[in-house]
N, C-alpha and C positions, 0 to 999 in steps of 0.2 A: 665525200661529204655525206651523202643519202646512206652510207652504209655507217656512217657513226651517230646519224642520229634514228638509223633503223634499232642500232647496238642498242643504244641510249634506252631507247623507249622500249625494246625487250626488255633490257636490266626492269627499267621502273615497273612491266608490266609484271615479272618474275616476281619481285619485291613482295607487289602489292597483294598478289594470288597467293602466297608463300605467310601471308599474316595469317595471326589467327583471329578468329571470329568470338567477341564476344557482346554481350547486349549493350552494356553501359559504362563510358566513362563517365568519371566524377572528375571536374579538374577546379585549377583557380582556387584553390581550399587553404585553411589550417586546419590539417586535419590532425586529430590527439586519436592516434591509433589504441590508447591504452592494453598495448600488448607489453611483453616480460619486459622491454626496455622503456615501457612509456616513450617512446619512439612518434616524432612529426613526423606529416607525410604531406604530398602537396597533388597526389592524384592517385587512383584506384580505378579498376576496372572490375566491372563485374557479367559473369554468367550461371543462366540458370539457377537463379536469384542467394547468389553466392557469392563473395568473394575471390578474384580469379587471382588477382596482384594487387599491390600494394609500391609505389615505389615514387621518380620522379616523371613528371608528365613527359619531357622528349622518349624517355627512354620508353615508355608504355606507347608512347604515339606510333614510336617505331616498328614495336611490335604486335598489336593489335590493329585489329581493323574493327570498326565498335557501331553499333545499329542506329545507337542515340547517344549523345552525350549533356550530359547536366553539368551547367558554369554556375560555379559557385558565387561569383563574382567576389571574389576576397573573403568572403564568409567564415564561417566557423564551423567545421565537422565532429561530433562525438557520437557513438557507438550508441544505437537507440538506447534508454533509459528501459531499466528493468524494475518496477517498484514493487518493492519487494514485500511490501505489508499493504495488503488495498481488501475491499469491498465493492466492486463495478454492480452486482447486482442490487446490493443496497444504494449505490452512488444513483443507478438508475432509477429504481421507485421512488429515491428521496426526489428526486429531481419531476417528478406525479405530485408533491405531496405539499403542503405546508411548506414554505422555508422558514426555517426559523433560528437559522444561524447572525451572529452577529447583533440580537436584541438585545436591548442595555436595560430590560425592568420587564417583568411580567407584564405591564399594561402595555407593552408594545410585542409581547405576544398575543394577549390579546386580540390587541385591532388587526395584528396579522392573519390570526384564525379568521373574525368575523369577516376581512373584506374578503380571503379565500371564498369564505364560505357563499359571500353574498354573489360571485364571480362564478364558481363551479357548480353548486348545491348540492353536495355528496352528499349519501345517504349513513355513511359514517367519515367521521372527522379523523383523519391523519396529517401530523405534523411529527419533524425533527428538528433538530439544530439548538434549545437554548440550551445556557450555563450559567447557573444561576450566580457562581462565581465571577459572572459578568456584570452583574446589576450591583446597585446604591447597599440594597437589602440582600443581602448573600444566603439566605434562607430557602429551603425547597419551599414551591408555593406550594398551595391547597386546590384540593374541586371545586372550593366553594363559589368563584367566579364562573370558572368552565359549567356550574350547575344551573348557576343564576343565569347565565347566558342561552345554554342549551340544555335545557329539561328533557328535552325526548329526541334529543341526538347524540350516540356516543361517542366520545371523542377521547384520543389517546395521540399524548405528543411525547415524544422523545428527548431524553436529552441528547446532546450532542456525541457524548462516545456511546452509545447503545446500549449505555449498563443502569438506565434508570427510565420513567414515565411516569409524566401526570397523566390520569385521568379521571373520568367526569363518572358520576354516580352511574348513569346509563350504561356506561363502558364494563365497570366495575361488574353491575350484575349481570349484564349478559355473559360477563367469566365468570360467574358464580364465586367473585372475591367478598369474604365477608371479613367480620376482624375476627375470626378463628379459620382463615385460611392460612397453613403452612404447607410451604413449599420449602424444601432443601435446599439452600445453596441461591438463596436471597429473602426476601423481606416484603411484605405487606405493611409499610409505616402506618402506625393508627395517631391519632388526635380526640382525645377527650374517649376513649374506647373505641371507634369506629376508623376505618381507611380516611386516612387524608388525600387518598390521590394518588399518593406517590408510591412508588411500585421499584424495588430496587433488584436487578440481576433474574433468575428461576418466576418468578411471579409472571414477569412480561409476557411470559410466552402464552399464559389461560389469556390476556388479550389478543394477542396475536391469533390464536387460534379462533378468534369470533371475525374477524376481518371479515368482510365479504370476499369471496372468492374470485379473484382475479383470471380473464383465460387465457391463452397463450398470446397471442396478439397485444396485450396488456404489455407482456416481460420483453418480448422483441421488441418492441419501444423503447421497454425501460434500457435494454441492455444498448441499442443502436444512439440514444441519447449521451447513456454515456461512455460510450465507446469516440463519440465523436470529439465530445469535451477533451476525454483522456489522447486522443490522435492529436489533436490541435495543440498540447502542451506538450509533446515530444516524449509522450512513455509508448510500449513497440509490446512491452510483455507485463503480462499483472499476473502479482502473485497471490489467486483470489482466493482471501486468508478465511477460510470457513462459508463452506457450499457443499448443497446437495446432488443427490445422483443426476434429479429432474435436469437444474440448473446445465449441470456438466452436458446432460445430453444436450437441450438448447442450445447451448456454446456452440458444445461439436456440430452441432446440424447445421447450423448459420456459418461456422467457419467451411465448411463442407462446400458450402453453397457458394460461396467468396459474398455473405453477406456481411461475417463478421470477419474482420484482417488480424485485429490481435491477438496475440500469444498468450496462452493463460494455462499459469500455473497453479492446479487448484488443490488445496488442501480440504480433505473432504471431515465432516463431525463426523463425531461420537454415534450417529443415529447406527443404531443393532441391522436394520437391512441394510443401511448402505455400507456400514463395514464389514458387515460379510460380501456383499456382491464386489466391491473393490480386492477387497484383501484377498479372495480367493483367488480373482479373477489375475490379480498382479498388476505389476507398471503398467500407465496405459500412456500411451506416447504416439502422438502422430507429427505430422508439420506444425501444430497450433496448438494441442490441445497436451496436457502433460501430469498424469493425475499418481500420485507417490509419496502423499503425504498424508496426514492425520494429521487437524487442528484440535486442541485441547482448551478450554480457557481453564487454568486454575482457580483465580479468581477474581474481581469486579474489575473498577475505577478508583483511581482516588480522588475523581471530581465529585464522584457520589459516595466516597468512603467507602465503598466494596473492594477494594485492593488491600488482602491478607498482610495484617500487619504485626511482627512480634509483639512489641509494645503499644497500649491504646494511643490514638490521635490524638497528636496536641490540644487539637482543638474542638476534641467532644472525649471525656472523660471516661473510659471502661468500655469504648467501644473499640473492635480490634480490624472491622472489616468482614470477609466473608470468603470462604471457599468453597468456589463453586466446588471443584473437584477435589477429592481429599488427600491424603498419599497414600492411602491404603488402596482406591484407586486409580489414582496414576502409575503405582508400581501395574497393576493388573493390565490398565493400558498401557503400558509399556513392556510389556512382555509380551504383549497378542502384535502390539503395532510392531518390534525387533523382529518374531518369530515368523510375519510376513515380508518383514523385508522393506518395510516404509519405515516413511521420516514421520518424527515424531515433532512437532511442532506446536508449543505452548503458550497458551497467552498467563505473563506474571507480571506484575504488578509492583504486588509490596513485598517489604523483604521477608515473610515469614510464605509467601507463594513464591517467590524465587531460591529460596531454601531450600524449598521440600521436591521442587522440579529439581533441581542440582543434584539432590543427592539420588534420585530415583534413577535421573541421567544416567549419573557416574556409574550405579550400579549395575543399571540394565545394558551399557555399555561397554562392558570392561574387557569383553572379547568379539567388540564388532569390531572391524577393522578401520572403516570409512563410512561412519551412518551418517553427518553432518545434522543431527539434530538441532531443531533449532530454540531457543528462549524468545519469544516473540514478546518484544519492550523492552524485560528488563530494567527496569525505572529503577526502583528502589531497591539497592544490593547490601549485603549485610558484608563489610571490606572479606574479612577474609574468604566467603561467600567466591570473591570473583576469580579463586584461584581453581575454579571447576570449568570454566570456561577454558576453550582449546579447540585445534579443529574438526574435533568430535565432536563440541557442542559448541553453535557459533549464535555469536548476538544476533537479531532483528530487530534492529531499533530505527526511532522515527524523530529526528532531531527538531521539529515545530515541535513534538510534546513538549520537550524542557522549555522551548518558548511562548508558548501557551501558558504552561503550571509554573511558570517563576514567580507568578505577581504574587500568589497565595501558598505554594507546597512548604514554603519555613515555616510559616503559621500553622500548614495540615500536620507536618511530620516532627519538626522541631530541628533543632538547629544540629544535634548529634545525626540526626540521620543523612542529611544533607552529603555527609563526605559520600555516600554513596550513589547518590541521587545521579541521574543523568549521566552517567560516567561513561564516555561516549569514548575517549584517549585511552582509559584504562582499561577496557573493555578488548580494545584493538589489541593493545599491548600482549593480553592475555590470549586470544584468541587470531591472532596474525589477520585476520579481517572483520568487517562488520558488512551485515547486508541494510541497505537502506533503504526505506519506505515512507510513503505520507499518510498512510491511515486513514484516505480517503473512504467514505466523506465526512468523519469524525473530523480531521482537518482539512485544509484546502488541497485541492488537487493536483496544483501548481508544485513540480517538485525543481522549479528554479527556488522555490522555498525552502524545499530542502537543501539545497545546495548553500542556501544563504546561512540558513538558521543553524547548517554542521560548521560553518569556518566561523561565522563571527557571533555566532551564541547570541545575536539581538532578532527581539521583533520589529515590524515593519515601521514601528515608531524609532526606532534608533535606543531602543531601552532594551538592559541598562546599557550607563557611555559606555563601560570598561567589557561588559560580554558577561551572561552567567554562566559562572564559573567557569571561568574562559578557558582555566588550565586543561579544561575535557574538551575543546576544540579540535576538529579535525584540519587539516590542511586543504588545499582544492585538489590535492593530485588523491590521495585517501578520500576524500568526498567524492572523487570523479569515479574514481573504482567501484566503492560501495554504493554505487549507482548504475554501475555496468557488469563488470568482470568480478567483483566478488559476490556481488548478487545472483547471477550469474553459476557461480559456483555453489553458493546455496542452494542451487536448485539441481544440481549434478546435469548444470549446460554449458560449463565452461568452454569444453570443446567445440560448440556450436554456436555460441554468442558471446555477448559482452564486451567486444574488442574487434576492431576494425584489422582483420589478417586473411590470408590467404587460407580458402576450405570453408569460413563460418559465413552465416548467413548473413545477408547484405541488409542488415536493420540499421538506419544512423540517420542521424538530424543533423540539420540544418539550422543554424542560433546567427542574431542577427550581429550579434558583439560575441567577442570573448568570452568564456565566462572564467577562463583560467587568470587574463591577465586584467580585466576591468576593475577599476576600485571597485570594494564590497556591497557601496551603496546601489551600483547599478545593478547587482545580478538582479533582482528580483524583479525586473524590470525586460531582461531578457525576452525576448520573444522566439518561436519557433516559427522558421520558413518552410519551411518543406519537413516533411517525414515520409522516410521510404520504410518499407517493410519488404524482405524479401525483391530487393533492389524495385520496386516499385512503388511510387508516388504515391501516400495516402491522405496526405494534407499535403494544402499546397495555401498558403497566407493571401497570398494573393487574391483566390478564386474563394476564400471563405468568410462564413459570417463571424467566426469566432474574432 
């Protein structure tokens, strides 16, 4: 009898010494692996912050022996969120500044300035967030309040997408903007001969340029602020859509440091130093940091009418919009940006900017093999226009825009352009994927919003009942992808993320519901439990103020 259960407990000791070792089970889950099968899983293990297995929990139990294990407790798993169109260091200084999202009337910008002002007492006034497509009166306002208000403070508030600002007389001449100031590639609006304020696309920048100078201490603020926002909503990697060299290094230094956890993929401008010091230098790729692209904007908004349009705007007469960048230089940028070997990555708009990207595209691509160029928007397409799209050039589109611009873009564009508008179904069609972003902090950060505003085409009001133009609707399993694995793939990280598999990095969330199988009404409602980055804990709901 002593020698069977000597046997016994050899076998078990044998067993146990014979596992193999890895850091973390994940069990108790539904987990949407979104790998080639779209394939459920209900446990995973991971090592050296990686994906080890994937499979059923006895069978992993059997074979592993695991350091810590995380219970889902019935939960919900998907593949960290990849968003693929962001701003984190604008998201962060916005998050310093004014808010001024969500004001329903210029006198409640207003009072938001003054009690800022009366609470901080900056020595100059920053604000973003209104749309004046929000207010009773849908007019850009004027200086003339901001004047009356602050005479010998200058002040400069944004609007909500970054393509327009009022500011105040003060503002104005410390940028030496008179009404014979021209700038290429936007607008100085005058009223009775003189600046009204408003400042559309290229102008912004002689403001920006008077700011007071921020130090570093300032930006690792801004950037840990909102990194934490974006941790607590369940995005792992940002694909930060237009930044400088400074910015990049910051990044990298904090991520270096394990100050900053997120993944950033950054598309660097047009600025002449930093595309030569990128371009020469080549791909720059570590664990976190991933730089391979060129942001382009071609031209404005159509909240502010700077989105390049064939035909003038319904709704102001002989005006067409504005190009920032022309095509005589976008071919020139696209030849330097092909000849290095980067992605070429475009902000368009309207359809005489989405045009001329297309055809520059098609051109400069016609013997690259694999560049995955990207159209960043794409809003307003001219129909035959979408037959250039493919996976040589794939959408980046942001599905809160169309639900944002529904209440007003028939009145901006008119009812023929429409069929092009938003075309989120056709887009895919054309292009076998789309990469999805929120445009933060132009819109909310929150990409359960994306998720919501891609299948049911409504705002958080339930408007409209029937969905605009619902036939451009994505599905949740197409929404879940262009949120992971083809985003993902826009970024040539397929192989490394986006999808919960054996080899890729252990990035994935924890959601308190469904969000594949919840009626529509609750996604947005959705919360994030946990987010791991590289199989480690970065939000935990529990232990947080968010």
């Amino acid at each position: 009898m002593k020698n069977i259960l000597y046997l016994s407990s050899l076998i078990f000791f044998i067993s146990c010494t014979n596992k193999l070792k890895v850091d973390l089970l994940v069990k108790n889950a539904t987990i949407y692996t979104v790998n080639e099968n779209f394939d459920l899983a209900e446990a995973f293990v991971i090592k050296d912050g990686k994906v080890e297995e994937v499979g059923r929990l006895q069978d992993l139990e059997k074979k592993y022996e695991f350091s810590e294990t995380y219970d889902a407790n019935h939960q919900t798993i998907i593949p960290g969120i990849i968003d693929a169109h962001a701003h984190l260091m604008y998201l962060g200084t916005s998050l310093q500044q004014v808010d001024l999202t969500g004001t329903n009337s210029y006198q409640e910008v207003l009072k938001r300035v003054l009690d800022f002002q009366k609470k901080n007492k900056t020595t100059y006034l920053i604000g973003r967030g209104w749309d004046q497509n929000d207010w009773e009166i849908k007019k850009f306002p004027t200086k003339k309040e901001l004047d009356s208000l602050f005479p010998n403070l200058p002040v400069s508030l944004e609007r909500i997408d970054g393509h327009a600002m009022i500011a105040n007389t003060k503002a104005l001449n410390l940028a030496n903007i008179n009404s014979k100031t021209k700038v290429p590639g936007g607008k100085v609006m005058l009223m009775e001969g003189e600046p009204s304020g408003i400042l559309i696309d290229t102008p912004m920048q002689l403001v920006w340029n008077t700011y007071p100078k921020k130090d570093k201490s300032f930006y690792i603020k801004a950037l840990k602020d909102a990194e934490n926002k974006c941790l607590s909503l369940g995005l792992t990697t940002i694909d930060e859509a237009g930044t400088d060299r400074s910015t990049i290094a910051l990044m990298d230094s904090l991520q270096k440091t394990g100050d900053m956890v997120l993944r950033i993929y950054a598309m660097i401008t047009k600025d002449k130093k930093d595309l030569n010091y990128f371009l020469t230098k080549g791909i720059v790729k570590t664990d976190r940091m991933h730089v391979r692209s060129v942001k382009i904007w071609a031209d404005g908004s159509l909240g502010s009418r700077g989105a390049a349009m064939r035909e003038h705007y319904s709704d102001q007469d002989g005006h067409h919009g504005t190009m920032i960048t022309g095509e005589k230089e976008l071919d020139s940028m696209a030849e330097i940006i092909a000849k290095a070997g980067y992605q070429m990555n475009t902000h368009a708009i309207g359809d005489s900017a989405n045009s001329s990207v297309l055809r520059v595209y098609a051109e400069s691509l016609k013997n690259i093999k694999d560049p995955r160029w990207r159209v960043e928007h794409a809003q307003i397409v001219t129909p035959k226009d979408f037959n250039y799209f493919s996976r040589k050039i794939i959408p980046s589109i942001q599905p809160t825009h169309a639900t944002s611009d529904m209440y007003w873009v028939k009145d901006r564009i008119g009812s023929d352009r429409m069929e092009g508008s938003y075309s989120y179904k056709t887009l895919l069609g054309k292009s076998g994927l789309v990469a999805l972003g929120t445009d933060f902090p132009i819109e909310t950060v929150n990409p359960m919003l994306t998720f919501y505003a891609a299948i049911t085409r409504k705002d958080l009001k339930d408007y409209p009942e029937k969905g605009f133009r619902m036939e451009e609707g994505l599905s949740r399993e197409e929404t879940l992808k262009g949120m992971t694995i083809w985003a993902a793939y826009s970024n040539f990280e397929e192989n490394e993320k986006g999808s919960i598999e054996k080899g890729k990095l252990a990035d994935f969330i924890v959601l308190d519901h469904n969000i594949m199988t919840v009626p529509p009404k609750e996604i947005p409602t959705i919360k994030v439990v946990a987010n791991f980055i590289n199989g480690k804990m970065v939000f935990d709901r529990s232990t947080s103020n968010y």
